[in-house]
C-alpha positions in Angstrom: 99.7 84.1 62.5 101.1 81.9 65.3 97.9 82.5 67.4 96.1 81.7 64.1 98.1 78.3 63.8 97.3 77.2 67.3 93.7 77.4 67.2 93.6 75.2 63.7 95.7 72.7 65.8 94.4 72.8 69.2 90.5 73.7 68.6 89.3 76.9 70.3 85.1 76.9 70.7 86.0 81.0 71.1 88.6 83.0 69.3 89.1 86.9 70.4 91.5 88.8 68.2 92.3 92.1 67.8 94.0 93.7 64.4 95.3 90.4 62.8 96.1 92.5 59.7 97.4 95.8 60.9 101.1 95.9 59.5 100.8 93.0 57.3 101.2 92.4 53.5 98.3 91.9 51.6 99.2 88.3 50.5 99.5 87.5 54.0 96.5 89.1 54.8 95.0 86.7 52.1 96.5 83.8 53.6 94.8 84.8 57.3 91.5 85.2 55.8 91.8 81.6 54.2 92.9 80.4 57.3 89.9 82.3 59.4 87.7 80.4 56.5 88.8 77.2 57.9 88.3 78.0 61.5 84.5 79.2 60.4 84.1 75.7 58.7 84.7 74.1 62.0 82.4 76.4 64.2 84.7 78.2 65.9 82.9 81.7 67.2 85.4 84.5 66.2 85.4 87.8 68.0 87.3 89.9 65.6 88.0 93.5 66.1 89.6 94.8 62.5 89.8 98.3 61.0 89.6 96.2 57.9 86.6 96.7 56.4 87.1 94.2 53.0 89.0 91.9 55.6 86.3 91.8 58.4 83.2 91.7 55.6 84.2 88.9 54.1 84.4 86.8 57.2 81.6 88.6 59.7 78.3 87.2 59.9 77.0 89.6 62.5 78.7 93.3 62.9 78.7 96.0 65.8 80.5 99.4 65.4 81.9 101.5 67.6 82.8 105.1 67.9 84.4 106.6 71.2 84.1 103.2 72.5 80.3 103.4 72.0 78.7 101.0 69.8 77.0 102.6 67.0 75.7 99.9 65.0 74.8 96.2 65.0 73.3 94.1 62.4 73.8 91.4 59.9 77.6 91.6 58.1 76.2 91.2 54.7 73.0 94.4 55.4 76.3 96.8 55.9 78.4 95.7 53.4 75.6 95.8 50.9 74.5 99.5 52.1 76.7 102.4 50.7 75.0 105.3 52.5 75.2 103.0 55.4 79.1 102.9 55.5 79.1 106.3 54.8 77.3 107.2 57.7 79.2 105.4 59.9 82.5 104.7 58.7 83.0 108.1 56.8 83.3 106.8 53.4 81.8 104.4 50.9 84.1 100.9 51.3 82.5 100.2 47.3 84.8 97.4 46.0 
């Protein structure tokens, strides 16, 4: 969250972060992805890597997954979060909110 704070204050052009939510509560995990929000509003690029799936959909624009550090998958945020047998394919299960 500090990390998070910093880059609001002191603007960052390129963001990499890596599990913001693991270990969190969800009504901080709320509060990071209001705060992510912001940082999209003022073009900041954001390499996030998150096991999240609700968290990282509904911030990604662009997605690539991996598996056995081999990237599986790229495309458009909103194409996988829209495609059920998609997710099941190649996250195991169906992420259907």
């Amino acid at each position: 969250m500090l990390a998070v704070a910093r880059a609001i204050i002191e603007p960052r052009e390129l963001l990499l972060i890596d599990e913001p939510t693991k270990g969190l509560a969800p009504a901080i995990v709320n509060h990071m992805r209001d705060a992510f929000l912001q940082l999209k509003q003022t073009r900041t690029t954001i390499l996030l890597v998150e096991q999240n799936f609700n968290f990282a959909s509904s911030l990604g624009d662009s997605v690539a997954v991996m598996d056995s550090g081999r990237i599986v998958y790229t495309g458009s945020m909103a194409e996988l979060a829209a495609d059920l047998a998609l997710q099941t394919r190649l996250l195991g299960l169906s992420l259907e909110q």
